[in-house]
Structures are given as C-alpha cells and as structure tokens.
LOVEX-973678 format. One record per residue (C-alpha): x, y, z; residue in one letter; residue number from 1. Coordinates in pm, 1 decimal, always signed. Layout:
<sites>
SITE        x        y        z residu num
SITE        X        Y        Z      A NUM
...
</sites>
This chain:
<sites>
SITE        x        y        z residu num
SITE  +2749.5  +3432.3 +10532.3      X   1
SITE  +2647.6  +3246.8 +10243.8      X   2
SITE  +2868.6  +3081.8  +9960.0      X   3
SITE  +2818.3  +2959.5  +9600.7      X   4
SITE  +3013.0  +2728.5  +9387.0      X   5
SITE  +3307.3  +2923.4  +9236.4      X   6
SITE  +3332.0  +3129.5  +9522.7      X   7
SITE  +3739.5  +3225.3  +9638.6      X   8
SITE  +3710.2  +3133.6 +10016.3      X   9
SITE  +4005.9  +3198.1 +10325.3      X  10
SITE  +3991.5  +2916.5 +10524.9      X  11
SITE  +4052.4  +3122.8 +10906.3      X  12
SITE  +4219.9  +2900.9 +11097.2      X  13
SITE  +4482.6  +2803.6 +10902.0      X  14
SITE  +4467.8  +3128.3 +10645.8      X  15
SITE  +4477.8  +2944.3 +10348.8      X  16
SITE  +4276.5  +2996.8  +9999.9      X  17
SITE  +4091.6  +2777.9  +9847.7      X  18
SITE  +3708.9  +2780.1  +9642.3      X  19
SITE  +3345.4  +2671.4  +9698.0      X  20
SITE  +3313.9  +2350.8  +9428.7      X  21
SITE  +2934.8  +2237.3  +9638.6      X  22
SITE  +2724.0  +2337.3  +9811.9      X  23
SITE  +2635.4  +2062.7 +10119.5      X  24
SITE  +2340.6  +2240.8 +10325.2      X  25
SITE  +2254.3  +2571.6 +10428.0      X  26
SITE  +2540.5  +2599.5 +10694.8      X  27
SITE  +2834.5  +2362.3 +10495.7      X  28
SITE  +2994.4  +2401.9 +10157.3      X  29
SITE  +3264.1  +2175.2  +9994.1      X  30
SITE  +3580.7  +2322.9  +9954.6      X  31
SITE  +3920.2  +2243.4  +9721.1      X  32
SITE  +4252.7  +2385.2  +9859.2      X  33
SITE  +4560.8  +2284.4  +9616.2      X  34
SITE  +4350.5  +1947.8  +9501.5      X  35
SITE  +4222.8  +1862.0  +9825.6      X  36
SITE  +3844.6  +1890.7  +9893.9      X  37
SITE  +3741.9  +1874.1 +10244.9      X  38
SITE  +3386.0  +1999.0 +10396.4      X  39
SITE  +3376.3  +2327.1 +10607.4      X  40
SITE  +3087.7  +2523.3 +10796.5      X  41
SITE  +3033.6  +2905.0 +10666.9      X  42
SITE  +3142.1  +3041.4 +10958.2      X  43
SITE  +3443.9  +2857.8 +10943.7      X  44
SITE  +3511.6  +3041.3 +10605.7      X  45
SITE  +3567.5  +3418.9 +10459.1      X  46
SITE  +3588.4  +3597.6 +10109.0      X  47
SITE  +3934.9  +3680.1 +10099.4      X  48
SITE  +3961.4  +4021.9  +9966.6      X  49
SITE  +3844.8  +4099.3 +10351.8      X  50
SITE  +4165.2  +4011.0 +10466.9      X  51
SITE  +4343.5  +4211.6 +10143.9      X  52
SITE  +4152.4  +4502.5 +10270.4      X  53
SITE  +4240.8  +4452.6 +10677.8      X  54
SITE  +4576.1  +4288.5 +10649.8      X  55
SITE  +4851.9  +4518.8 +10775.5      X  56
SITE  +5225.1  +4522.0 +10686.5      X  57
SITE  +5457.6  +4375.7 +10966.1      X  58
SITE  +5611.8  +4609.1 +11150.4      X  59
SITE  +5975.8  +4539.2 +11350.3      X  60
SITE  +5896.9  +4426.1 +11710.4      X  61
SITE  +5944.0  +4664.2 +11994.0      X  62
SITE  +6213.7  +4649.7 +12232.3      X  63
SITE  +6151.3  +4416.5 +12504.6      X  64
SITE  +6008.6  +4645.8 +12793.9      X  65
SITE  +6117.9  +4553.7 +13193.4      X  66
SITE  +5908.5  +4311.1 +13338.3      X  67
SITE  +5612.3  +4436.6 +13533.2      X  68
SITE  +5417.1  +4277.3 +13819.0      X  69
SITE  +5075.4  +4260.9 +13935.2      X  70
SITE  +5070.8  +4555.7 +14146.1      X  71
SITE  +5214.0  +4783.2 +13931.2      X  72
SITE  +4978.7  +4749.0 +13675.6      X  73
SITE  +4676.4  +4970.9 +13682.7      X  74
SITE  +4371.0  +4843.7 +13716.0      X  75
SITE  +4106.8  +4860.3 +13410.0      X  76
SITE  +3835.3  +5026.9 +13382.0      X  77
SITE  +3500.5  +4868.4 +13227.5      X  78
SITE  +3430.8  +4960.8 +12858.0      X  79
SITE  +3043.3  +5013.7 +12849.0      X  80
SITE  +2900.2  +4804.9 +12601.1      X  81
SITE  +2783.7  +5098.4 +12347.6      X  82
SITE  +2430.1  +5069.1 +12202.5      X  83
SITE  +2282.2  +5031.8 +11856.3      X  84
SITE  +2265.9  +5385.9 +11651.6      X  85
SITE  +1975.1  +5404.7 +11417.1      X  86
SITE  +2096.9  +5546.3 +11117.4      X  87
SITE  +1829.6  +5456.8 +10821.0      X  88
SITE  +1842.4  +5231.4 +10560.0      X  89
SITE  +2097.4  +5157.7 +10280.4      X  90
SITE  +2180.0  +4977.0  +9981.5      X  91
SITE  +2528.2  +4804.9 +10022.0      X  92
SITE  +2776.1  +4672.8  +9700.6      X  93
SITE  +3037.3  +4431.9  +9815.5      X  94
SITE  +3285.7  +4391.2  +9505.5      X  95
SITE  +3412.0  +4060.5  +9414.2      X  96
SITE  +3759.3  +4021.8  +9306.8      X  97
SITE  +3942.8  +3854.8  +8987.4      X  98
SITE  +4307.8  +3872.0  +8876.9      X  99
SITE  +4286.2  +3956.9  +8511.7      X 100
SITE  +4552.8  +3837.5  +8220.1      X 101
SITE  +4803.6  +4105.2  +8294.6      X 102
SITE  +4780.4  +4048.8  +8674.0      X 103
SITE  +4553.0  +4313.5  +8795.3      X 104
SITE  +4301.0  +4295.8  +9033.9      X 105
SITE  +3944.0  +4388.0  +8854.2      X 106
SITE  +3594.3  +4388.3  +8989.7      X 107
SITE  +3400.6  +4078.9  +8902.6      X 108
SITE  +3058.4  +4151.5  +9044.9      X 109
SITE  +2900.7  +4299.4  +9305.1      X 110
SITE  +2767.5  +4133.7  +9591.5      X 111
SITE  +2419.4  +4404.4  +9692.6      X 112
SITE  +2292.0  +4380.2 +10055.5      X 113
SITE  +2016.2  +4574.2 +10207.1      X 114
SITE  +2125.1  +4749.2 +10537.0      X 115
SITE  +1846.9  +4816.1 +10763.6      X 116
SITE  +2027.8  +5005.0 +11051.5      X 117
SITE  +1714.5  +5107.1 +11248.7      X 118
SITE  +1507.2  +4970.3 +11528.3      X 119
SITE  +1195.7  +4921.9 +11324.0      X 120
SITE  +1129.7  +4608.9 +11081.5      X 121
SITE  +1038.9  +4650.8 +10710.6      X 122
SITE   +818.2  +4466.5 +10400.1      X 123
SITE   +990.6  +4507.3 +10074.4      X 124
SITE   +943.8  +4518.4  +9732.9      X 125
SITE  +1293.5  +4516.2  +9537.7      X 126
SITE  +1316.1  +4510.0  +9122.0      X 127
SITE  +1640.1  +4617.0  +8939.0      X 128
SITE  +1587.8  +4797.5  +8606.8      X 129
SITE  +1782.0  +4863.1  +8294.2      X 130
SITE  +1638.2  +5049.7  +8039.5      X 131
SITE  +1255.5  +5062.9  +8170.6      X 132
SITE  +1305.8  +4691.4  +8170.1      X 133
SITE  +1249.2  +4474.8  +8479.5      X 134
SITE  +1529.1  +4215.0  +8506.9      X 135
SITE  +1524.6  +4108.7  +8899.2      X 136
SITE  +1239.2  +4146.2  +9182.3      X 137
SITE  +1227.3  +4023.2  +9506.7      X 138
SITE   +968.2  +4033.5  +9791.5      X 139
SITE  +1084.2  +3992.1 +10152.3      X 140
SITE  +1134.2  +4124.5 +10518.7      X 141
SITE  +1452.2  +4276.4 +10662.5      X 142
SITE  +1449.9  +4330.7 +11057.7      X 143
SITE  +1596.5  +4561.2 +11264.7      X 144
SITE  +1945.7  +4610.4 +11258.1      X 145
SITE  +1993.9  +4307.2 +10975.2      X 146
SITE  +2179.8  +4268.6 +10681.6      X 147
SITE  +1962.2  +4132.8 +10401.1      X 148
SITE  +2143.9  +3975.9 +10073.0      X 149
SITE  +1989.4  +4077.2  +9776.4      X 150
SITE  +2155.0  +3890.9  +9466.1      X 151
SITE  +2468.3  +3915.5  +9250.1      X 152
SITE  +2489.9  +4215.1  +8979.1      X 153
SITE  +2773.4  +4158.4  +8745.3      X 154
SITE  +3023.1  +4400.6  +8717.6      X 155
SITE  +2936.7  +4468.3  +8337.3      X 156
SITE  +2585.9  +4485.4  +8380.7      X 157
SITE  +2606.0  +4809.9  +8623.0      X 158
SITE  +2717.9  +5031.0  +8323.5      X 159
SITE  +2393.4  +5023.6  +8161.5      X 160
SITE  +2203.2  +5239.2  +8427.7      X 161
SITE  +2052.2  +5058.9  +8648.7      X 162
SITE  +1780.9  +5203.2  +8873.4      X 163
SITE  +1761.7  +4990.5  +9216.2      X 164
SITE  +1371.1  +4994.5  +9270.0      X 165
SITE  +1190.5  +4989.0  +9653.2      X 166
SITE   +878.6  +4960.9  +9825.1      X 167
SITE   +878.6  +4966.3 +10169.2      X 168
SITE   +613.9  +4940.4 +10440.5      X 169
SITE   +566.5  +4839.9 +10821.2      X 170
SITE   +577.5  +4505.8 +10911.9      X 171
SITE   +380.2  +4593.0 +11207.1      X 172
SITE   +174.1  +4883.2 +11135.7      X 173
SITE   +175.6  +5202.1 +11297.7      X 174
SITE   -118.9  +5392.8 +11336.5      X 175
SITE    +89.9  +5749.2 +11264.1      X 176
SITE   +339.4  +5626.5 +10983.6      X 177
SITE   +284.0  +5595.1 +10622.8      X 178
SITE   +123.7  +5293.3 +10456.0      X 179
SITE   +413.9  +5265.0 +10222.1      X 180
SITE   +698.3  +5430.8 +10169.8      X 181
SITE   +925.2  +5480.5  +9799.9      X 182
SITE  +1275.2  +5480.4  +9729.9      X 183
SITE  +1509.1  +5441.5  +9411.8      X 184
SITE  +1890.4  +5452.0  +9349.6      X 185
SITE  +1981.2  +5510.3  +8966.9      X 186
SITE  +2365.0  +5456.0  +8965.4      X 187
SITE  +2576.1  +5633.1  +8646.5      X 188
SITE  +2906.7  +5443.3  +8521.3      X 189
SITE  +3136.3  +5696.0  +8600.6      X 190
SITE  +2998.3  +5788.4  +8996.2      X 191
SITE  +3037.0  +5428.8  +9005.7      X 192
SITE  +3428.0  +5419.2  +8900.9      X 193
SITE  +3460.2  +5680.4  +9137.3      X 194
SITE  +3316.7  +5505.5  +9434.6      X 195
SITE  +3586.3  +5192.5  +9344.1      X 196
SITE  +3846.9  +5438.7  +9351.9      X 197
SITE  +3764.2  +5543.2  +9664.1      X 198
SITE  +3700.1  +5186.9  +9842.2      X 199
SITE  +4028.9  +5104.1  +9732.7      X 200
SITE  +4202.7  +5428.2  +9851.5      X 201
SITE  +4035.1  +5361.9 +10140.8      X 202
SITE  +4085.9  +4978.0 +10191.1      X 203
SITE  +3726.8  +4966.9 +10298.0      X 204
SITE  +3560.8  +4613.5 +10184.5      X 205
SITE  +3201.1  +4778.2 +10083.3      X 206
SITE  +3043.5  +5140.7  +9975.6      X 207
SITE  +2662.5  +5199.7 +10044.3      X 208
SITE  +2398.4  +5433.1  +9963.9      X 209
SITE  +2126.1  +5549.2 +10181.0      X 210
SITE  +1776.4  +5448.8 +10024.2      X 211
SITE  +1590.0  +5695.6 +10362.1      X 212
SITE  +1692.5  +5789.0 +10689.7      X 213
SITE  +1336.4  +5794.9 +10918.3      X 214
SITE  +1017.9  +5620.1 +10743.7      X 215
SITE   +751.5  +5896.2 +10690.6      X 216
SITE   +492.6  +5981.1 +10909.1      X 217
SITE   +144.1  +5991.5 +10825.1      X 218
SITE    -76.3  +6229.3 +10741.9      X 219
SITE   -137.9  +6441.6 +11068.7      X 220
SITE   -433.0  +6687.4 +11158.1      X 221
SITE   -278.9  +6951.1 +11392.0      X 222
SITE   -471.0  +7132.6 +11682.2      X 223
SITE   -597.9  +7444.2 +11562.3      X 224
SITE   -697.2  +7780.4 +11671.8      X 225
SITE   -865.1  +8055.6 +11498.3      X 226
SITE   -862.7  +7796.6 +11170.5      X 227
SITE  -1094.8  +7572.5 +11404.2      X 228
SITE  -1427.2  +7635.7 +11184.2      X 229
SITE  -1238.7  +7484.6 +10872.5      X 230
SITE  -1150.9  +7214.0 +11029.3      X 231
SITE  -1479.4  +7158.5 +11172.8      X 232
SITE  -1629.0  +7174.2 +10823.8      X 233
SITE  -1364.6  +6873.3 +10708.1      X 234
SITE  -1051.2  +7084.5 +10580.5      X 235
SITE   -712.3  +7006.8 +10650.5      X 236
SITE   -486.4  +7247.3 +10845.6      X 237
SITE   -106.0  +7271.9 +10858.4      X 238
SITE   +150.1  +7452.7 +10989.1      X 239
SITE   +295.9  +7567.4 +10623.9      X 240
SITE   +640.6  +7523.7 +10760.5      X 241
SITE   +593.4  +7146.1 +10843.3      X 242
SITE   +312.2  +7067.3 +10473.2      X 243
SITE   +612.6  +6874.3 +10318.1      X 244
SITE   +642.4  +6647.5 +10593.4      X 245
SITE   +234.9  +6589.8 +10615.3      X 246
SITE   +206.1  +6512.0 +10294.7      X 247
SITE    +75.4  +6137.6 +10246.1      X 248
SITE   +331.5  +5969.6 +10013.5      X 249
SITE   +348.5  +5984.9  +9658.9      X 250
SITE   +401.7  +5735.0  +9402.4      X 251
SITE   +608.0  +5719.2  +9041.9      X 252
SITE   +356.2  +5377.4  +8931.7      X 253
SITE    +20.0  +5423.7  +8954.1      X 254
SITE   -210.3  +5180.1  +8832.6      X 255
SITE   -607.8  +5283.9  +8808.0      X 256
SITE   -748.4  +4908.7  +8657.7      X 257
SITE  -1019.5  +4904.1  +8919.1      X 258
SITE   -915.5  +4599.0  +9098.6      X 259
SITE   -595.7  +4781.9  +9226.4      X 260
SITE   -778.6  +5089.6  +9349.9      X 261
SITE  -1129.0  +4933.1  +9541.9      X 262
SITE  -1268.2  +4579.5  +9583.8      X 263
SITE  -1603.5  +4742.7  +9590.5      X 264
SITE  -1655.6  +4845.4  +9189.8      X 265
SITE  -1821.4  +4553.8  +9024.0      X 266
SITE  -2197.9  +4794.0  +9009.2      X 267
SITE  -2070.2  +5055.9  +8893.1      X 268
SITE  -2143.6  +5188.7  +8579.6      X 269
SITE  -1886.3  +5261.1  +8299.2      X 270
SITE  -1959.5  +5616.6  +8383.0      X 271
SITE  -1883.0  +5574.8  +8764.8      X 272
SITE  -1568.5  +5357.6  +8673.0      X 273
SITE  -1393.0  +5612.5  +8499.6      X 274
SITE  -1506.9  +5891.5  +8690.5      X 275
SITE  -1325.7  +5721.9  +9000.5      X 276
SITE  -1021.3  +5630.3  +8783.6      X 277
SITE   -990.5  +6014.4  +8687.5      X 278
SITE  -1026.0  +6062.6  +9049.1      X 279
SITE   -759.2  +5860.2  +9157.5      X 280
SITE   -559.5  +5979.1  +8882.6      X 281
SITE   -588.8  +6342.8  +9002.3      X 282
SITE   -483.0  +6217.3  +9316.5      X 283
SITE   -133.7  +6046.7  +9275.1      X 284
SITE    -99.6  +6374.4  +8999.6      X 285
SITE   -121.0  +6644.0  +9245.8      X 286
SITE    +81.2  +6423.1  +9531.8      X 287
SITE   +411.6  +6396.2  +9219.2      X 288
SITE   +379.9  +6774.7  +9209.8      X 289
SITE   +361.1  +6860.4  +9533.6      X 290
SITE   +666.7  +6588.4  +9605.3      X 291
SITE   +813.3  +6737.0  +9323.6      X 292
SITE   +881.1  +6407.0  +9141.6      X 293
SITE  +1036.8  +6462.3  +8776.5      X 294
SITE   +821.7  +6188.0  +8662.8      X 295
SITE   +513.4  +5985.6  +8704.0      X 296
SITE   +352.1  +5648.9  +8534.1      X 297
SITE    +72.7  +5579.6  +8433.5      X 298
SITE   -104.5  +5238.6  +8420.1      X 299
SITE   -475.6  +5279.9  +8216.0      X 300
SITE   -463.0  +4984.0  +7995.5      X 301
SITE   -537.9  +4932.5  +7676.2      X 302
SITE   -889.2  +4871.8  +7640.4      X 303
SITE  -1105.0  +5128.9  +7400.6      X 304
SITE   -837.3  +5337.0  +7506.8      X 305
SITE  -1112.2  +5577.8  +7662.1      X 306
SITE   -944.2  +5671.5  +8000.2      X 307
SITE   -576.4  +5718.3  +7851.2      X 308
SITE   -759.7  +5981.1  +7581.8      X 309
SITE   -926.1  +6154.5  +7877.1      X 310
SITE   -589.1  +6162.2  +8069.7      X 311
SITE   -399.4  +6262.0  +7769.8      X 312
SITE   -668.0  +6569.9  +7726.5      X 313
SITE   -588.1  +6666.3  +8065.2      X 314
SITE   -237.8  +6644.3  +8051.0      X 315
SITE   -258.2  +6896.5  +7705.0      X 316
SITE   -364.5  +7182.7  +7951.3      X 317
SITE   -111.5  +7143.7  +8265.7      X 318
SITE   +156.4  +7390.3  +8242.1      X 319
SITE   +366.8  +7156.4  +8473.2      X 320
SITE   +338.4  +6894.7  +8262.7      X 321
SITE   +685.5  +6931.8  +8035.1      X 322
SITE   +584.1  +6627.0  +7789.5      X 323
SITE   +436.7  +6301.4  +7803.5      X 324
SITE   +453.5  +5933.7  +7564.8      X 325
SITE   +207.4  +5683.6  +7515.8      X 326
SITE   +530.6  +5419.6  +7401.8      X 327
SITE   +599.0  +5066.0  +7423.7      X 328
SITE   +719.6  +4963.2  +7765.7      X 329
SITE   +878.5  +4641.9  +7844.8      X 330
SITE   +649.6  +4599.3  +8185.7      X 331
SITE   +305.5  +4760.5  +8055.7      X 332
SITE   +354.5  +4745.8  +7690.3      X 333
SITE   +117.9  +5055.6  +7527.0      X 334
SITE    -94.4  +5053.9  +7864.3      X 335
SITE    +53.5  +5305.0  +8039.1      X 336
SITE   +149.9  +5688.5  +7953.1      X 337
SITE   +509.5  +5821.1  +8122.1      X 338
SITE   +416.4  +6160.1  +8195.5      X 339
SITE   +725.8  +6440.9  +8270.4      X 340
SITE   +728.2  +6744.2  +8496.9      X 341
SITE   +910.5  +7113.3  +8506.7      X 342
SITE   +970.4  +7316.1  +8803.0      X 343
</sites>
C-alpha cells in the first residue's frame, strides 16, 4: 500500500493514529504519533477509516461454557482453499476522510484504483476529462487479478463531470480477441452522493464500477453452408443473432492524419491521401452506428481544411447524423469535428 506525506495512518500493532510527514523509500515512510516521529514499513501501517468501517461494538462476554477435552471435540474438516473468480474489470474510489469545523466526517478525496479481476493481463491507456479537457493520462499494465493505483481525484473536482477515459489491449496478443478494446465512466454529482450514502450505510471502505466484463473477441468468419459461394467470393457471413458480438470494435477518437492510419503513404498523391482518409473515415462511421455510439470524433486537422469540408458534405446527407460542430477543443483545437447520432 502506498503512503504520501499528510496521509492519517493506524499504526496495527499498537492501534494508534498518527500521519505520513516523509517519505523514506518505496517500502518506509516517516511517521509522527502525538510529537514523536519514528520510521515504519507500509505494511506495518493502514488508512484508518478501514478500521472505522470494520470495527465492531463490544459485545458482553458469554458465559463461561464447561470445560471440554480432546476427545470430545470433533474433529475439523479441511476448508478447500477456493479459487480466483474472474469477474471483469472495474474502476474502484476509495474515499479519504476529514473531520470538518463542526465535527463531521466529510470526503476529502478519492483514492481511484483499477481492478483487474480476470485471468488475462492488460495495456492501458487512462486520461480523466472535465469539460472535453484532458487533465490526467497515464500509460501502464495491470496483471491478472491486481489492483492498480491510479492517482488522487479531489473530492471537489468530481462534481464537474468527469468522464474516466480507457484503452485497453492484450499484453500478450491473442490471435481471436480484439486489437483494442474501449471503455468510459462519466460520473454525475448526484449518482455520486448516492453511492457515499450507500458506502456508509453499508460500512463498506470502497464502491466500484465495472469498465467490461469479458474483452471482445475478434472478428470471426463462421462455417457456412448454402451462403458458401459468398464467402468464397470474399463476403462476410454471420449468424444475425451473434453480428453484435462479431463486430470489430469501434472507436469515439478517430484520427485520419496519415501517419496514424499507414506507414506506407509518403507516394501517394494528394488525391490518393484523401481518398484513403475518406475511407477510413467511412470506416470508424459505420462501426459508431452499428455500436450504436451517441457520438464520434473526428481528428482531420486543420490544413486547407479540404478533408473536414468533404466530411462535413457527407455528414449534411446522413439521416443518423442528429448534428455536428467544427468548435474549439481543448485537445485538437479547430482540427477535429464532434459529430452526434439519433436512433
């Protein structure tokens, strides 16, 4: 577990409260209990609104029962060890504690982990935004079964909408599954409130979302029967009652500045080049709608601003298409076009 300075520790084996004034190493901190500092390992210390939350009331000791001897006690039988459940991936908030001026207990900040409670290992790409604007990103690994720390989000900073950004893919690649896989949590002030409520009703120490249950497959051809000429000729046939789930996945960035789409694109002509941007484009367009996204970005750049008209011409004539801006944005400024869908 991992400390920083101004952190409220328990000491555990004497149950005492103290707080984090340095940090010594990665596996010691320096800690002040009533004006004496001392050094401790981490694992030596606790946060210690875990032991508000698991702390019971004393009860009055039972009556003193007759003594009983060893062969009148029944023999035991062996527990079995039970095994890891996968159960998918989540976004945890651990909520940090202060007493307030008129002696309540309030919510400081939030302390977010990322839960992978599966057997497989993940890359990931993790960025925080408020308003369209980026204010944290992180790039990293979480294994199976581990509990990844993210970073600190003030208390007052998670009533301005944040939307909890990821990426994921395989850190070792699997043939069948998905290249890459999306996920997003946009949390509103009041389901918030709620959720504090109910930790505290609860006495639980954390509350979590789940970001996906089983990464996506990839895209699979099916054995066919009578269909078996148009797949011969290169067409892709599904079982209509399984398309969703053989659909490759979708993304709400796309960016078509050439480098990001093929390394191969420096003879092309200007023609070529935006042909294959309005290609790719087309792509990730159809992919949103059949995903049924309620939004998608566009990256084009600024440029002569030849491929954003073209894309904006398009966009005029699809009825799915409920409206779309060409605005400032804090992370593309007027290079990219947010374009938004009705069902």
């Amino acid at each position: 577990m991992k400390f920083e300075v101004g952190d409220k520790v328990l000491v555990k084996l004497t149950n005492e409260e103290g707080e984090v004034i340095d940090i010594i190493n990665d596996t010691m901190v320096m800690v002040e209990i009533k004006g004496v500092k001392f050094p401790a390992y981490n694992d030596q210390l606790d946060y210690p609104y875990f032991k508000r939350f698991t702390e019971k009331k004393l009860v009055t000791p039972p009556a003193k029962k007759p003594k009983q001897y060893i062969d009148q006690v029944p023999k035991e039988k062996p527990k079995a060890i039970g095994k890891k459940v996968s159960n998918g991936v989540w976004l945890s908030f651990l909520p940090k504690f202060e007493t307030d001026e008129f002696g309540d207990e309030v919510v400081e900040l939030f302390k977010i982990h990322l839960i992978n409670q599966t057997e497989t290992g993940y890359n990931f790409e993790y960025k925080v935004n408020y308003f369209g604007k980026s204010e944290f990103g992180l790039k990293n690994q979480v294994h199976a079964f581990e509990d990844f720390y993210l970073h600190d989000v003030p208390f007052s900073d998670l009533s301005d909408n944040p939307n909890f950004e990821f990426e994921f893919s395989l850190i070792t690649p699997e043939k069948d599954k998905a290249s890459h896989f999306e996920s997003n949590l946009k949390l509103k002030p009041k389901q918030l409130f709620t959720k504090i409520e109910e930790l505290k009703e609860k006495g639980e120490p954390t509350f979590s979302y789940q970001l996906f249950d089983v990464y996506p497959q990839k895209t699979v051809e099916p054995d066919t029967f009578e269909l078996g000429k148009l797949a011969a000729k290169g067409f892709k046939v599904y079982d209509a009652s399984k398309v969703r789930q053989n659909l490759p996945p979708a993304r709400t960035v796309v960016d078509l500045h050439m480098e990001k789409i093929t390394d191969n694109w420096k003879h092309m002509s200007n023609f070529e080049i935006l042909s294959f941007q309005l290609s790719e484009f087309e792509k990730y367009y159809e992919l949103a709608l059949q995903h049924r996204q309620p939004s998608l970005t566009v990256i084009h750049g600024v440029g002569s601003g030849k491929l954003r008209d073209e894309i904006h011409d398009l966009l005029k004539h699809r009825k799915e298409v409920k409206f779309f801006v060409n605005q400032y944005h804090a992370s593309y400024g007027y290079g990219a076009t947010e374009i938004y869908f009705q069902y």
